[in-house]
NUZADREN-728893 format. One record per residue (C-alpha): residue in one letter; x, y, z. Coordinates in steps of 0.001 Angstrom, whole numbers, padded with zeros to 6 digits, always signed. Example, Ala and Ser with C-alpha at 12.3 -4.5 7.8 and 13.67 -1.06 7.14 Angstrom:
BEGIN
a+012300-004500+007800/s+013670-001060+007140/
//
This chain:
BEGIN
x+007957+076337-008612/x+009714+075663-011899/x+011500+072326-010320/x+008412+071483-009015/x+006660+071083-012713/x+009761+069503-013955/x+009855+067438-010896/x+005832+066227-012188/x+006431+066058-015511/x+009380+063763-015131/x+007766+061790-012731/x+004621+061479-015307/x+006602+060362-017912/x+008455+057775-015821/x+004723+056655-015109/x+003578+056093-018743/x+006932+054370-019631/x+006171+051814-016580/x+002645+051140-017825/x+003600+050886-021306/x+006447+048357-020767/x+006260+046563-017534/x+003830+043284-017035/x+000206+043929-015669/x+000786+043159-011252/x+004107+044140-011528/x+003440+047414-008974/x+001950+044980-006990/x+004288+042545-007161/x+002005+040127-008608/x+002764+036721-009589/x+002204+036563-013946/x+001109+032552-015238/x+001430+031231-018259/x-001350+028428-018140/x-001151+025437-020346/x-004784+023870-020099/x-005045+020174-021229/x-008481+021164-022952/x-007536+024209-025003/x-008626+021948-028197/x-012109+021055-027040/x-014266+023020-029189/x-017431+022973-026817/x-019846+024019-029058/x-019422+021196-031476/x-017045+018256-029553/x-018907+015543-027594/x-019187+014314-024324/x-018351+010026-024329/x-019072+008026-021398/x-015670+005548-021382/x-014817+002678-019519/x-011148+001357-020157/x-010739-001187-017652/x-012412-004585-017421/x-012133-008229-017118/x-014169-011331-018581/x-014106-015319-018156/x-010509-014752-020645/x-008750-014339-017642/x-009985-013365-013871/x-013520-012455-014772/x-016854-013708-013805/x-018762-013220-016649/x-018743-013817-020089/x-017786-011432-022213/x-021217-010530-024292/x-022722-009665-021139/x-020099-007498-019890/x-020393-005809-023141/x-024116-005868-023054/x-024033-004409-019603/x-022051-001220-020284/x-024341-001028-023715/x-027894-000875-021664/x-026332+001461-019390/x-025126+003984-022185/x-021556+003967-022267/x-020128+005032-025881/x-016891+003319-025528/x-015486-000015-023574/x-012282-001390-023788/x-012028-005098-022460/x-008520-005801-020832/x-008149-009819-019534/x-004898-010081-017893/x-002365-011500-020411/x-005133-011512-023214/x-005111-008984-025727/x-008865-008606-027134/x-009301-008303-030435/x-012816-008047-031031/x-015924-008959-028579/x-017135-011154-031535/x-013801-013269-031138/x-012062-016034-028861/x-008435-014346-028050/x-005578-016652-027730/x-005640-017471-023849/x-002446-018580-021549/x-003670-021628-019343/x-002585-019929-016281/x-004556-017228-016848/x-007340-018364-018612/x-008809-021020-016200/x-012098-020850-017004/x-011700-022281-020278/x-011456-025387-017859/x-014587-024735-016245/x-016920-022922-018639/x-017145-022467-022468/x-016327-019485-023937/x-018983-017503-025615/x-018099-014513-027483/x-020492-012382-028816/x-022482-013211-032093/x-021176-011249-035516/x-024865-009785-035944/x-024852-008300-032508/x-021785-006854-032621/x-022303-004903-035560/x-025602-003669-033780/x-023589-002447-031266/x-020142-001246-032719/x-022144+000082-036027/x-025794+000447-035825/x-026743+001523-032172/x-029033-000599-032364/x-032318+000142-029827/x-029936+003291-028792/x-031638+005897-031725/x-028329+004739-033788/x-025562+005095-031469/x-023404+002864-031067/x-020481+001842-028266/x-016410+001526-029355/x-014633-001438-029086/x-011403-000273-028696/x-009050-002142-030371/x-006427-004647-028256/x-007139-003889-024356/x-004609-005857-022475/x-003567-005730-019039/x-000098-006299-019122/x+002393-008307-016310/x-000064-011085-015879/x+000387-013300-012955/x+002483-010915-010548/x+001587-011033-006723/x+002027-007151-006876/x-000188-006313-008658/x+002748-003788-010908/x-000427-003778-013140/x-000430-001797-016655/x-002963-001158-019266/x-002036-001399-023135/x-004114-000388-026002/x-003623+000022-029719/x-001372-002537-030704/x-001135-006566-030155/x+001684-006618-027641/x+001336-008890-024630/x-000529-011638-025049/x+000704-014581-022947/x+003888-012822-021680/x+004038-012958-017849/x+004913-010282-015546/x+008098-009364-013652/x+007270-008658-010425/x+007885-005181-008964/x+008783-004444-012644/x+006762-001708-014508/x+009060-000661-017438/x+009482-003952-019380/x+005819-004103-020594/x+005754+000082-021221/x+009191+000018-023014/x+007529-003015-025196/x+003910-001547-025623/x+005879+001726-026836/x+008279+000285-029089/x+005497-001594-030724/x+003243+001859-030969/x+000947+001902-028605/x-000413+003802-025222/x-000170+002492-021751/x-001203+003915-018531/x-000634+002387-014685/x-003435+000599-013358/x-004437+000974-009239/x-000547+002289-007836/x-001805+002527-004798/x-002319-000819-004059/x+001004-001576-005285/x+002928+000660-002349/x+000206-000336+000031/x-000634+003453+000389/x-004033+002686+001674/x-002599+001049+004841/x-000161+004355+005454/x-001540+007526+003348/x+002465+008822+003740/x+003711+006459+001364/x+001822+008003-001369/x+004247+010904-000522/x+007238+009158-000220/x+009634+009719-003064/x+011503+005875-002556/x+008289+004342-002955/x+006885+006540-006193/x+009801+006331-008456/x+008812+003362-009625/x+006342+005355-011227/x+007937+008432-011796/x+010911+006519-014060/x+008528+005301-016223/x+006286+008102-016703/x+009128+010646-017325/x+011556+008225-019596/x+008117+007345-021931/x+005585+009642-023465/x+003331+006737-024434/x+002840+006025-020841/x+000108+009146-020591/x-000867+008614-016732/x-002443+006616-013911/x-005529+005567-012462/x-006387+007885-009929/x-010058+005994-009348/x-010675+001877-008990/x-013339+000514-008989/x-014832+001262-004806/x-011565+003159-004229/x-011036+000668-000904/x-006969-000335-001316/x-006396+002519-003903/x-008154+005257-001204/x-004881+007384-001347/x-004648+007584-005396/x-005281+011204-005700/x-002984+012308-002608/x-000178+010034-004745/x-001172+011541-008235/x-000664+015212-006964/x+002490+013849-005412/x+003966+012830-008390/x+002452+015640-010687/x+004906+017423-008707/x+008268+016085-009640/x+007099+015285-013431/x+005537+018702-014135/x+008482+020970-013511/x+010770+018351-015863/x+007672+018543-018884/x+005510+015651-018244/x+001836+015747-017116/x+000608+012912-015732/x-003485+012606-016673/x-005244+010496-014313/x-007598+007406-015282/x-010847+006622-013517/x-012037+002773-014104/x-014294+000283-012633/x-011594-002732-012940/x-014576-004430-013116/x-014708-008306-012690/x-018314-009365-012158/x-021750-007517-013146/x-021848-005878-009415/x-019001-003760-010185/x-019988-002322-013482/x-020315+001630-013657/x-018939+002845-010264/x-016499+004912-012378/x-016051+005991-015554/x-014247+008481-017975/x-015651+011374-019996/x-014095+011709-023104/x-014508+015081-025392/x-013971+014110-028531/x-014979+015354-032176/x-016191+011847-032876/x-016386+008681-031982/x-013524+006838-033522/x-010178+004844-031597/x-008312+007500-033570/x-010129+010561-031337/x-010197+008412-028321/x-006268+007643-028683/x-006067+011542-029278/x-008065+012320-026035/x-005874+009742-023823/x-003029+011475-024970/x-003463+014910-024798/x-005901+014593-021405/x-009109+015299-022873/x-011229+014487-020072/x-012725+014469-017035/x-012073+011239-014301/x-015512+010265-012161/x-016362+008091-009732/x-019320+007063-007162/x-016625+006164-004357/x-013963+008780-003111/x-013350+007519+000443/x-010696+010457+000601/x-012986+013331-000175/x-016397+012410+000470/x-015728+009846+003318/x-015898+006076+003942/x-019645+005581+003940/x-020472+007754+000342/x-021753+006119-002520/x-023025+008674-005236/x-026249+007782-006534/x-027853+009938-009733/x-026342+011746-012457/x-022616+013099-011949/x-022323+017135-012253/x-022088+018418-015925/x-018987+020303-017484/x-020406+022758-020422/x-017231+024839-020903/x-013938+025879-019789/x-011809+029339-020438/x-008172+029989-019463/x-007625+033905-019779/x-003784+034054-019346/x-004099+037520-019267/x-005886+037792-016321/x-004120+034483-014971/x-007879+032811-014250/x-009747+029843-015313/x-013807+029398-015001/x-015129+026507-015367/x-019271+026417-016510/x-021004+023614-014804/x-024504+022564-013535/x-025749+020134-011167/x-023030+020339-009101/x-022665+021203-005031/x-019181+022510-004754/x-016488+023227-006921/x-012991+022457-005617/x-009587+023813-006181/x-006381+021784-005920/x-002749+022517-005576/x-000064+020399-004321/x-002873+018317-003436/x-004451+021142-001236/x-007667+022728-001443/x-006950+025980-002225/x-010471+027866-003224/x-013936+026907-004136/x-016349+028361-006801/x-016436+028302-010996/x-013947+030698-011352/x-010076+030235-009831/x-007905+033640-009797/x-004781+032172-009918/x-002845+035668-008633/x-004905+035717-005135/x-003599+031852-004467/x+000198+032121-005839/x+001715+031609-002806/x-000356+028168-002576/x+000063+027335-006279/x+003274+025330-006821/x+002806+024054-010575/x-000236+023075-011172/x-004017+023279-010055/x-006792+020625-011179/x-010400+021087-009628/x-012781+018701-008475/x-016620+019001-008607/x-018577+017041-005984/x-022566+016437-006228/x-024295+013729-005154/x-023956+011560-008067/x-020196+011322-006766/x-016903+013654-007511/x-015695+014767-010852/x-011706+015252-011350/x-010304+017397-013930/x-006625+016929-015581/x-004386+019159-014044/x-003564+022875-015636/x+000163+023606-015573/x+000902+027203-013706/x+004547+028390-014707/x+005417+031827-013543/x+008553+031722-015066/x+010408+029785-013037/x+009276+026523-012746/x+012510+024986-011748/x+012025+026853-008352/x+008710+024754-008316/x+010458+021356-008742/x+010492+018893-005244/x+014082+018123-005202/x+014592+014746-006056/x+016112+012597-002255/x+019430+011210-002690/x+019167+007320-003276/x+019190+005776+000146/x+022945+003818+001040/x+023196+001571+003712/x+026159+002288+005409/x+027682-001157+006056/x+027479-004091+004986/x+025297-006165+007390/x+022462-003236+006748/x+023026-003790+003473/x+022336-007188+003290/x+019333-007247+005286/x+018217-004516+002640/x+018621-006864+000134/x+017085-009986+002110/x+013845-007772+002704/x+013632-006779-001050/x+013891-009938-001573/x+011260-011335+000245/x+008912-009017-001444/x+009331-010212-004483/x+007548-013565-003304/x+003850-014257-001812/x+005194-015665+001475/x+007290-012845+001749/x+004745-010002+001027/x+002542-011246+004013/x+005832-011313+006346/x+006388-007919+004843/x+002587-006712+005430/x+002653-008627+008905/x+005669-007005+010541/x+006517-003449+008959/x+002723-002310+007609/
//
């Protein structure tokens, strides 16, 4: 009888020690998180909610319209910030002519340029004018760097007058980052998809050969903050958001978080506000929006998402409204408060793992690799969130082990390697390419 009590009171005492000292799930073996949320700063009771649009073209280079009506258009429909970015031309200022390459520039040839009056633009950029005082951001130089490739290795600079008139390298995306960087600014890679062809052959949006052009870039520069997930009617860049959670899983692990873009790449009047960015931002100022691009303050949405809501969807209305988000890491779950929405959607490793405002991340751990993002679908269209990064302690375990580089293994093989590369630098030779092997 007296072992017995000992026997209890030990056993008691182990008891309290365990509670007192180990983790909360550790007699269940639960997986712990520590959750980094790209919107911890957003102070929702007192940040705003800016409808963005960082991607467009004008007569300057590829456009069809001029560029006071582009403007204009985005103003009557509400937007709060518009950044125009003519391939090759850096735009500084609606109000001014930029200094346009004649290859690029053609319509100089065929139209006359007319940029928008001095009066009106301070309506716009300052007064708000017939908008009860607010007024839309004209983010300073929007460029679309490596003008004139057939590949279409597009990027988007902003910030800082780098670019104008330099032509592309095909196939080559770090010459214009490293430059945009040294000279201070922020890039991000415009439509990737159509680059690898990934709408022709969803895999190759898997396929580590064909995303480390991407991946180099994004990991060896920190001003290059992410990638357009959305394009304008999401037709040749369908696979964007299979090839963003692709990638977010070999940058994560190694530190880098990869926020994805949504933008209209608009080039006539037609294709104006079929996506856009929110933006949460204490103001309305370049320095908050350069703030919000960096740290992935904001939400990606888009009328067209042929992936997720099928070929034939085009969202008509409002999109669904984001009021708050909380991360408890002690409870490892994040609830998101929303309205006007008809499903909520939880990703990892580009999975749909749960559905509802509030993700549990312990019930899902052996689904969660490194990250989860949600996605809220209504019939306005689908709303993407940037991705939270889920360590448990070990991300290196989560890491996709980088392939070894590919080695032909004679010398013939390795010349007809070489001849096909090759060829795809060239126009000829990307239709023999997309003839016989896509």
């Amino acid at each position: 009888m007296k072992m017995s009590k000992k026997i209890i009171a030990v056993s008691l005492v182990v008891s309290l020690v365990m509670a007192l000292f180990l983790p909360v799930g550790a007699f269940a073996g639960q997986v712990s998180y520590d959750i980094t949320s790209p919107y911890e700063t957003v102070d929702w009771d007192n940040w705003n909610q800016y409808q963005a649009q960082l991607h467009t073209h004008t007569l300057y280079s590829d456009g069809t319209v001029d560029v006071k009506d582009v403007v204009e258009r985005y103003y009557e429909l509400g937007y709060d910030i518009l950044a125009v970015t003519d391939h090759g031309v850096v735009n500084k200022g609606w109000n001014r002519v930029p200094e346009v390459l004649d290859l690029i520039g053609y319509n100089q040839y065929i139209n006359d340029f007319e940029p928008m009056s001095q009066e009106r633009y301070e309506e716009i950029t300052i007064e708000g004018a017939g908008r009860d005082g607010r007024p839309m951001l004209d983010v300073p130089y929007g460029i679309e760097l490596n003008a004139l490739v057939v590949r279409k290795n597009h990027v988007n600079g902003f910030f800082v007058d780098y670019g104008n008139g330099i032509l592309g390298q095909e196939e080559d995306y770090e010459t214009v980052i490293a430059g945009n960087s040294a000279a201070g600014g922020i890039t991000f890679i415009n439509h990737p998809g159509d680059f690898i062809a990934a709408n022709k052959e969803n895999g190759r949006a898997e396929d580590y050969d064909q995303l480390k052009v991407f991946i180099d870039p994004l990991m060896k520069y920190d001003s290059c903050v992410g990638i357009e997930i959305f394009n304008l009617r999401d037709t040749t860049d369908r696979a964007d958001r299979i090839l963003w959670d692709t990638l977010l899983q070999y940058t994560i692990p190694q530190g880098k978080n990869v926020w994805g873009f949504s933008n209209d790449d608009s080039h006539a009047l037609d294709d104006i506000d079929v996506t856009r960015e929110i933006m949460l931002m204490p103001e309305l100022s370049n320095d908050a929006l350069r703030t919000a691009m960096e740290n992935g303050t904001f939400f990606a949405c888009s009328r067209y998402a042929r992936y997720e809501m099928g070929e034939d969807f085009v969202g008509e209305g409002e999109y669904a409204s984001i009021h708050s988000l909380n991360v408890d890491d002690d409870n490892d779950t994040i609830t998101v408060v929303a309205s006007n929405y008809d499903v909520i959607e939880w990703i990892a490793d580009g999975e749909i793992i749960a559905t509802g405002e509030t993700l549990d991340l312990r019930e899902y751990s052996d689904e969660i690799g490194c990250y989860v993002r949600f996605q809220i679908k209504n019939e306005g269209g689908i709303v993407c969130s940037q991705p939270f990064v889920c360590d448990d302690g070990d991300m290196t375990d989560e890491a996709v082990e980088y392939p070894e580089e590919h080695v032909p293994n004679n010398i013939i093989a390795a010349f007809f390697q070489e001849l096909l590369d090759m060829l795809r630098r060239t126009l000829i030779g990307e239709v023999i390419y997309d003839a016989l092997f896509l």
